[in-house]
MIKE-531124 format. One line per 8 residues: number of its first residue (from 1); for each residue x, z, y of C-alpha. Coordinates in steps of 0.001 Angstrom, whole numbers. Layout:
<recs>
NUM	X:Z:Y | ... .
</recs>
This chain:
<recs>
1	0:0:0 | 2421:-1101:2639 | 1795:-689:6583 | 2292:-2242:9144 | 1930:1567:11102 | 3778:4573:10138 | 1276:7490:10261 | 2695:9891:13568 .
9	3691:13170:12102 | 6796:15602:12303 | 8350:16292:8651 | 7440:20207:7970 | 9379:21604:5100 | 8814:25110:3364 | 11307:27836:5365 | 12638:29060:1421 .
17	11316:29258:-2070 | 10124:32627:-1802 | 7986:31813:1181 | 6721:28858:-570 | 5633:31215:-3907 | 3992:33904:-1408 | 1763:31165:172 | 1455:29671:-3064 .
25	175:33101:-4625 | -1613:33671:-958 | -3834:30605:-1518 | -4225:32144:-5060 | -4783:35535:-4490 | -8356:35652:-3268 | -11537:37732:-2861 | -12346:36552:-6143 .
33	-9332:38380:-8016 | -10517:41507:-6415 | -14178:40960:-6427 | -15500:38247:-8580 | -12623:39476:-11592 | -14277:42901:-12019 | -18080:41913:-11862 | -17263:38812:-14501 .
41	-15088:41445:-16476 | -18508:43784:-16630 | -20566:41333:-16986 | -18914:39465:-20200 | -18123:42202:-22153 | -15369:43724:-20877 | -12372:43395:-23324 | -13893:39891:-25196 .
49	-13849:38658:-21898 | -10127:38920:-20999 | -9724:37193:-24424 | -11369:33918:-23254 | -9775:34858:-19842 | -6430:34381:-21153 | -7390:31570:-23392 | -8584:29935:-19945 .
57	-5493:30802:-18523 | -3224:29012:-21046 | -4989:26161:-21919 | -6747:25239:-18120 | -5338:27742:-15359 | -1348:26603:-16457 | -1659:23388:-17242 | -3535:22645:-14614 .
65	-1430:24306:-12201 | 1396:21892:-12944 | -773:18787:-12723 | -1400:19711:-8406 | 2141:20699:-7671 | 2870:17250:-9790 | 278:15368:-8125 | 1236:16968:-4690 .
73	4989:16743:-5223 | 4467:12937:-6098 | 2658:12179:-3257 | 5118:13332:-895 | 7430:10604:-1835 | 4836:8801:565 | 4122:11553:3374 | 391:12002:2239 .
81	-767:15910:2347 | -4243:14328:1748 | -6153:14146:-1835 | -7515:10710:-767 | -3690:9656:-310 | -2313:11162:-3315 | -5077:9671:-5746 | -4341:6266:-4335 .
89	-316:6825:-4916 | -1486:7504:-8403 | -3727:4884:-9272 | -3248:1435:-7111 | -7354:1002:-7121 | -9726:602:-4285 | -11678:3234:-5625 | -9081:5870:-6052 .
97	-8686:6959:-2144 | -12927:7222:-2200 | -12604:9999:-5456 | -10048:11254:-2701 | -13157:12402:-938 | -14004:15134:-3122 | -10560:16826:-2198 | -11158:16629:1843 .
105	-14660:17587:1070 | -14472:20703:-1499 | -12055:22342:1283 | -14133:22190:4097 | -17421:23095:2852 | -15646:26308:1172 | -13512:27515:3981 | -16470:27141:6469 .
113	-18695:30007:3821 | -15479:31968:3491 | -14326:32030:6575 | -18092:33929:6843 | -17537:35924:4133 | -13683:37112:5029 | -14949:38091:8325 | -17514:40581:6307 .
121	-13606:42404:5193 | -12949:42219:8622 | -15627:44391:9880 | -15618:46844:7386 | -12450:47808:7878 | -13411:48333:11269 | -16369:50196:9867 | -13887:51970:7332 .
129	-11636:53074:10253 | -14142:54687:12480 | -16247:55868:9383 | -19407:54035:10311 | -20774:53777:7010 | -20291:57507:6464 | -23026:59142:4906 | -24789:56259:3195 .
137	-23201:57817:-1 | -25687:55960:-2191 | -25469:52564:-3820 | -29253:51855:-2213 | -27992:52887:1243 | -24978:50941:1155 | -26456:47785:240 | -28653:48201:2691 .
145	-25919:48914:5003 | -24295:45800:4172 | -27520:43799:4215 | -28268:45369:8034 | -24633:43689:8752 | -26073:40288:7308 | -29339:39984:9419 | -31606:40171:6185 .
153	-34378:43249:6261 | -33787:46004:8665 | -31432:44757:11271 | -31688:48095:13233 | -28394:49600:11695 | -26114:47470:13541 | -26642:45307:16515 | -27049:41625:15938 .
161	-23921:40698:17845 | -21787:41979:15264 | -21598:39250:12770 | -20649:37026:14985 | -17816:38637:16872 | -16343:39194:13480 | -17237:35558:12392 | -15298:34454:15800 .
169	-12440:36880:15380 | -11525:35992:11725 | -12071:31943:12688 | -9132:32241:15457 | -6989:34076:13420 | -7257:31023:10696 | -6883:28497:13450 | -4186:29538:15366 .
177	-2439:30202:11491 | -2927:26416:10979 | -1836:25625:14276 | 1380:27197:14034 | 2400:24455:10927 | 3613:25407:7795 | 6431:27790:8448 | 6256:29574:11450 .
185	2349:29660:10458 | 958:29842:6529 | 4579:30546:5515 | 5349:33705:8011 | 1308:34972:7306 | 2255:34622:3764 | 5557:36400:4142 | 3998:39431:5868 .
193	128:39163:4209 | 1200:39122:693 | 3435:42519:478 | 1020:44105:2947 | -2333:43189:-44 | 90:44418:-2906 | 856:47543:-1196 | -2238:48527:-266 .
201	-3548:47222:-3487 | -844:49371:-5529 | -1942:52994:-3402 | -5594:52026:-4403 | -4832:51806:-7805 | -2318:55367:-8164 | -5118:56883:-6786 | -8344:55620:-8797 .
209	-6592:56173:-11806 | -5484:59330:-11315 | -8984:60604:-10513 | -10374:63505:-12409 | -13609:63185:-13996 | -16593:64209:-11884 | -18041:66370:-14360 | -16251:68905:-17366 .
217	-15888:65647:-20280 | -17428:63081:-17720 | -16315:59513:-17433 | -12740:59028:-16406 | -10316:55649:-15158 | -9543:55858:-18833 | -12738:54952:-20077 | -13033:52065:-17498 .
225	-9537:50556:-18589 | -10398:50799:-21869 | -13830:49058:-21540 | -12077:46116:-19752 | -9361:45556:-22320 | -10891:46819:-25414 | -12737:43577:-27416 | -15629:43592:-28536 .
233	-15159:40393:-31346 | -18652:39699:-32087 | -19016:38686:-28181 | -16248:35686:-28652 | -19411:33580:-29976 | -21324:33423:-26659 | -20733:29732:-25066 | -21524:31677:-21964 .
241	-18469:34060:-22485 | -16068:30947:-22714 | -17684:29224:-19561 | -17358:32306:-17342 | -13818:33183:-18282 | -12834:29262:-17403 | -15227:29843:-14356 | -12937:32895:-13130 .
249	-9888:31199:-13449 | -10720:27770:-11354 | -11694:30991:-9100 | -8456:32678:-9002 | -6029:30303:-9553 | -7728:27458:-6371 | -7284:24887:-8498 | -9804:22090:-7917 .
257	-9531:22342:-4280 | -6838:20175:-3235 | -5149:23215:-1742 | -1848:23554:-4297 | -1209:20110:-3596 | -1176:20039:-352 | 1103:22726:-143 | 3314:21181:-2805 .
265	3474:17058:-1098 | 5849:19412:1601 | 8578:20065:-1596 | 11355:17229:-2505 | 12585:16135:-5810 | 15348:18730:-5451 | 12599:21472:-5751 | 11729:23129:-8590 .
273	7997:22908:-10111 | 7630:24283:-13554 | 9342:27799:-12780 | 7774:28241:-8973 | 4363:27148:-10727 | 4975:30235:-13270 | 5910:32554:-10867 | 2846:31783:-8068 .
281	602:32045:-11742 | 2502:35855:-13004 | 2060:36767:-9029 | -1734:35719:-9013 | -2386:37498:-12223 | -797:40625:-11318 | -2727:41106:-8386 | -6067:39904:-10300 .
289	-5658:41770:-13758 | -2694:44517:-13324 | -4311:45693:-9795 | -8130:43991:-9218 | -9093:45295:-13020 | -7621:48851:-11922 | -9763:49572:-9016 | -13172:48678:-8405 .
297	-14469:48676:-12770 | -12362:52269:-13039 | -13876:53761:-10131 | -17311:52742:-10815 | -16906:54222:-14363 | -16002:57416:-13305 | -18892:57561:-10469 | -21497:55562:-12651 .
305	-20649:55662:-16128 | -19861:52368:-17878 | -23822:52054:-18277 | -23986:52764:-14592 | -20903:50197:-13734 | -22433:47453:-16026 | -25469:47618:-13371 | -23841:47538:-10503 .
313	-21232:44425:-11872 | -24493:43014:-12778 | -26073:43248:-9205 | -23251:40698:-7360 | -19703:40835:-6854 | -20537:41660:-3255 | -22349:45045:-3644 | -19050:46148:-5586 .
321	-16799:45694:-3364 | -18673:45995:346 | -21570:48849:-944 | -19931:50525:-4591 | -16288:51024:-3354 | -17487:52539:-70 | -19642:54981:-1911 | -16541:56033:-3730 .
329	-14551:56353:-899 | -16395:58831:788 | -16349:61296:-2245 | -12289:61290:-1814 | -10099:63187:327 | -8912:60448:3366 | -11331:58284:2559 | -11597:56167:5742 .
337	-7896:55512:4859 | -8613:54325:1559 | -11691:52027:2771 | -9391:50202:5344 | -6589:49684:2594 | -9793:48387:276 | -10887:45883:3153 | -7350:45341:4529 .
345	-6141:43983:1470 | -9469:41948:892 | -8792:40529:4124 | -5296:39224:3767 | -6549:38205:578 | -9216:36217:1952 | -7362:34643:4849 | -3779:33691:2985 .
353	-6332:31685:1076 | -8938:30012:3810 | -5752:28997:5831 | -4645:26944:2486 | -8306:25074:2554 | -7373:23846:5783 | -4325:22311:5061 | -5479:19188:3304 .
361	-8082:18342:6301 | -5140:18648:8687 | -2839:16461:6949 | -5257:13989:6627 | -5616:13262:10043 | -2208:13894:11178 | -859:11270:8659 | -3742:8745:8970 .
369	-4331:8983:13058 | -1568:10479:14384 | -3242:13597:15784 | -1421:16454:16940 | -1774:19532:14630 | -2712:21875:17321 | -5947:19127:18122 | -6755:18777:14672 .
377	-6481:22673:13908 | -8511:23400:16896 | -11320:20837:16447 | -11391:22124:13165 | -12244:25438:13965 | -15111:24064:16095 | -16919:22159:13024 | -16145:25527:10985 .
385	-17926:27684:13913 | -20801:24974:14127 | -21895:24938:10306 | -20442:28733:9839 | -23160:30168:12783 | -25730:28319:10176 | -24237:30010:7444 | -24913:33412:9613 .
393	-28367:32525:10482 | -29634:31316:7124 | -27841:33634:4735 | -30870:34729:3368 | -32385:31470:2919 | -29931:30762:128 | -27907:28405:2056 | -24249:30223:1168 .
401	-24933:30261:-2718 | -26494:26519:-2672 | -22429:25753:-558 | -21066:28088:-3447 | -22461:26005:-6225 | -22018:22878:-5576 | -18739:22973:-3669 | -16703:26492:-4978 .
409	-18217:25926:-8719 | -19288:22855:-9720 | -17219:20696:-7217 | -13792:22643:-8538 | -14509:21358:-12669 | -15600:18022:-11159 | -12689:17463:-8721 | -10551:18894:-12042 .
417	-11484:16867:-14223 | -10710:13925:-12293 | -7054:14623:-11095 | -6263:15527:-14492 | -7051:12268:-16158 | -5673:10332:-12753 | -2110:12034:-13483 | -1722:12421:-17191 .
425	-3637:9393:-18211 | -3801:6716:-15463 | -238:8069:-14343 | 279:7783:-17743 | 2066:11118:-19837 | 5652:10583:-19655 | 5991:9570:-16157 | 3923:12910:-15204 .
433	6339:14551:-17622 | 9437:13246:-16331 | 8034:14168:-12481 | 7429:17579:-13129 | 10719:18060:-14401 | 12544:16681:-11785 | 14257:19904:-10044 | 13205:22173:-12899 .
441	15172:25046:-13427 | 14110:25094:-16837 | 12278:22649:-19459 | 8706:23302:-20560 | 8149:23560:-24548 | 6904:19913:-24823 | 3738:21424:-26643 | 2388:21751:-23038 .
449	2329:17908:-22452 | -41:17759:-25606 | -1893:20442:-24113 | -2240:18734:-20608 | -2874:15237:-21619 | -5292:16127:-24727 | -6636:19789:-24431 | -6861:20401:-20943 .
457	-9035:17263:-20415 | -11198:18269:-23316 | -11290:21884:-21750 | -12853:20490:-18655 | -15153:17594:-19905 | -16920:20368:-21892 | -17394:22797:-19367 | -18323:19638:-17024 .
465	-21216:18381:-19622 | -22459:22289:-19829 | -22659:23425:-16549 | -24116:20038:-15875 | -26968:20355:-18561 | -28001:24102:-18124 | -26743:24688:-14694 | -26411:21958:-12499 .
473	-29498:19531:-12981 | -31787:22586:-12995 | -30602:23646:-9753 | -30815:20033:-8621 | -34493:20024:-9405 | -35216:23558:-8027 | -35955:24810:-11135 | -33545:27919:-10826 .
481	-31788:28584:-8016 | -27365:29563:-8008 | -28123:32932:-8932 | -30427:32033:-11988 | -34382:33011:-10545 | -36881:31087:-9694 | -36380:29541:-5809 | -38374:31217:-3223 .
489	-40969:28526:-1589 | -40159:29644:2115 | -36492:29029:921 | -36836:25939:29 | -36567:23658:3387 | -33345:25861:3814 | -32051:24452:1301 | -33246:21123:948 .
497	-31159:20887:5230 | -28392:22889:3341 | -28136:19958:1017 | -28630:17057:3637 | -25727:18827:5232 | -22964:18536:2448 | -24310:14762:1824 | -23580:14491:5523 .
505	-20286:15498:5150 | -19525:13895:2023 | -20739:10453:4098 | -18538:11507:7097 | -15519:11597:4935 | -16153:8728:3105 | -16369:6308:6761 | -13261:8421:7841 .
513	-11115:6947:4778 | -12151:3904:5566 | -11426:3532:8521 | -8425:5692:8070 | -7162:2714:5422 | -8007:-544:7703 | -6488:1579:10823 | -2908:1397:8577 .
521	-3675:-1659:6814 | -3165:-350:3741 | -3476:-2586:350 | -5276:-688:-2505 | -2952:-3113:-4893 | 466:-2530:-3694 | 1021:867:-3099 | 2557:2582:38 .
529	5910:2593:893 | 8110:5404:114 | 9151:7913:2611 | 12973:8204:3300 | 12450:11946:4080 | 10476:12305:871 | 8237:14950:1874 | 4800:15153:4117 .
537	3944:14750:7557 .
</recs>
């Protein structure tokens, strides 16, 4: 794809390896290792659970792991940070830059509901800090608490100004991040985020575990550790078990978002892929099953029994963490402290991984119009603030889980499954074999190229066809909603504008590639000229 005009960009280059692992792990490392983890954990069984988890991890979260940095790496060689750029380096096809879209598309719609959601950490560690929530020391009066903060029921507790301050707050932060570039900005957040969320992370979980029972023989950490990791074999016949655990790790490992390649088109054939990819992976499990599966699961145990925990997993990975954990809190000595480390770290979770989502939109129009990155950051922000006030106001219309669904679940196995058989099939094995290993420090067990050319594929097409038959074209036809009821009639235009709204998008991106591709006179046959810096922008 040769051009006649060289997209305007400044090369950006990770600052060192370790910075490059941290905001690797950052984009990881998400509310979902610290919220999502412990409720699925509950939910599935505990125990039979982490053995599909693990399963997941070897045969889907790894493998495909490699395939982004790969795919990123690859497309480097041509300065394109974009999804719709590296598909087309992979496969010289007119369509290839158009499946492209799903990878501009996935990112936005999901940082624009988590940008929402992160802000939520925000405030309550503002709320931890000046013990606002202190005495509503019951689940009920929590969640109500935290449903006062969202505007649905009884707005009366806090004033309706408050979601949005936060909402604007936590949007600048991520902006002016992004503006900064890769290493004075995601790299340096990364550098200081990351130890910050293990620290806090690490005091949380000294001091849940070492919690006495309430009660003379009660309920202790103990028995919550031991319900997470102890199997129960019989449950490793559910479908639904195998689903979730694949579910969870698209969740905490961002693949399917065309965030790890973005991040990876900045590295060089010099850099190493298979060992960095290993050590982002150990980083991002530490912090999900060493530290998330030692906090919130343990500590509702010893308050709730594992009957009691069960039911609160069960009611949404929000009430755990924003209306459970605070509840617990307030029954220990400095607990204000320990709700600010809970929401601090929750935060720099959240925000080491919305930053990433905004990396691939960025690149894309640096590299394809020349735009400076402080312009693109910034106008940005103002389409995230735009559809992110909607995703304030109509919250309890449904329109965040109908986002959720199609673009943080469904859109992650579908965007999956298609970069996996572009790189290890169309790409063809030995030439994504060969790329990965350029650099590598060491030399996989060539078992794993079986496993990413043959089972990973498999892996996804599966889940793909099942979520597709009991999940997806129900919720398509509002016969269930996200969450699994029955939809709500008055909920219903909501959603059908929520929907009109991501087909919007989806159209907006397509006419931007377009034009993006006659702009550089591009040829879909040829294939674009390598870079002589060999990295992005």
């Amino acid at each position: 794809m040769t051009s006649t005009q060289a997209p305007s960009s400044a090369n950006e280059n990770w600052g060192s390896r370790i910075g490059l692992i941290l905001a690797m792990a950052g984009n990881a490392v998400g509310l979902g290792n610290f919220l999502r983890f412990p409720s699925q954990a509950a939910n599935n069984g505990g125990g039979s659970f982490m053995i599909a988890y693990f399963t997941a991890f070897l045969l889907l979260g790894i493998p495909l792991m490699w395939v982004e940095w790969g795919i990123g790496r690859n497309a480097g060689r041509y300065r394109k940070g974009h999804v719709p750029g590296m598909f087309a380096a992979l496969w010289k096809h007119p369509a290839a830059k158009y499946l492209g879209v799903i990878g501009l598309t996935v990112p936005l719609v999901v940082m624009i509901y988590y940008t929402y959601i992160e802000s939520w950490t925000l405030a309550f560690t503002v709320f931890s800090a000046t013990s606002d929530y202190f005495g509503n020391n019951t689940q009920e009066a929590m969640v109500g608490y935290l449903q006062s903060y969202q505007m649905i029921g009884d707005d009366s507790v806090h004033g309706m100004w408050k979601p949005f301050v936060f909402f604007f707050i936590t949007l600048v932060i991520n902006i002016w991040v992004v503006s900064r570039g890769i290493s004075a900005g995601i790299e340096k957040l990364a550098r200081i985020g990351m130890p910050i969320l293990f620290f806090f992370a690490a005091i949380l979980a000294v001091v849940i575990l070492t919690m006495d029972p309430l009660t003379p023989g009660g309920p202790s950490p103990a028995d919550g550790l031991n319900f997470i990791f102890n199997p129960d074999f019989s449950q490793l016949s559910r479908p639904g078990l195998w689903l979730a655990a694949a579910g969870q790790i698209f969740f905490t490992l961002s693949v399917g978002m065309g965030t790890l390649q973005a991040y990876a088109s900045y590295l060089t054939k010099k850099d190493d892929l298979v060992l960095s990819g290993l050590a982002t992976a150990a980083t991002n499990e530490t912090a999900e099953v060493v530290l998330g599966g030692s906090i919130a699961i343990p500590a509702a145990v010893v308050f709730f029994g594992v009957a009691g925990a069960m039911q609160v997993a069960s009611s949404g990975s929000f009430n755990i963490g924003f209306a459970t954990m605070p509840v617990v809190f307030q029954q220990l000595p400095l607990g204000n402290v320990l709700g600010v480390m809970w929401f601090g770290l929750l935060f720099f979770a959240g925000i080491t991984s919305s930053v990433a989502m905004a990396t691939p939109i960025v690149a894309f129009f640096r590299e394809e119009f020349g735009i400076r990155r402080e312009t693109v950051a910034w106008g940005l922000g103002g389409v995230v603030m735009i559809f992110g006030l909607l995703q304030i106001f109509w919250l309890q219309y449904g329109m965040l889980d109908e986002w959720d669904y199609w673009a943080g679940t469904f859109g992650l196995v579908l965007f999956a499954s298609i970069e996996v058989v572009l790189f290890m099939w169309v790409f063809k094995p030995e030439r994504a074999w060969e790329s990965l290993h350029q650099g590598a420090d060491i030399r996989l067990p060539r078992i794993f190229k079986f496993v990413m050319t043959y089972i990973t594929p498999l892996y996804l097409f599966t889940i793909l066809v099942w979520w597709g038959v009991t999940d997806a074209w129900p919720i398509l036809t509002m016969e269930k909603t996200p969450g699994g009821a029955p939809p709500d009639p008055a909920n219903v235009p909501f959603v059908h504008a929520s929907r009109a709204i991501l087909a919007l998008i989806v159209v907006t991106f397509v006419v931007l590639v377009r034009l993006a591709w006659k702009r550089n006179r591009y040829d879909d046959r040829t294939g674009f000229t390598e870079s002589i810096t060999g990295s992005a922008q």
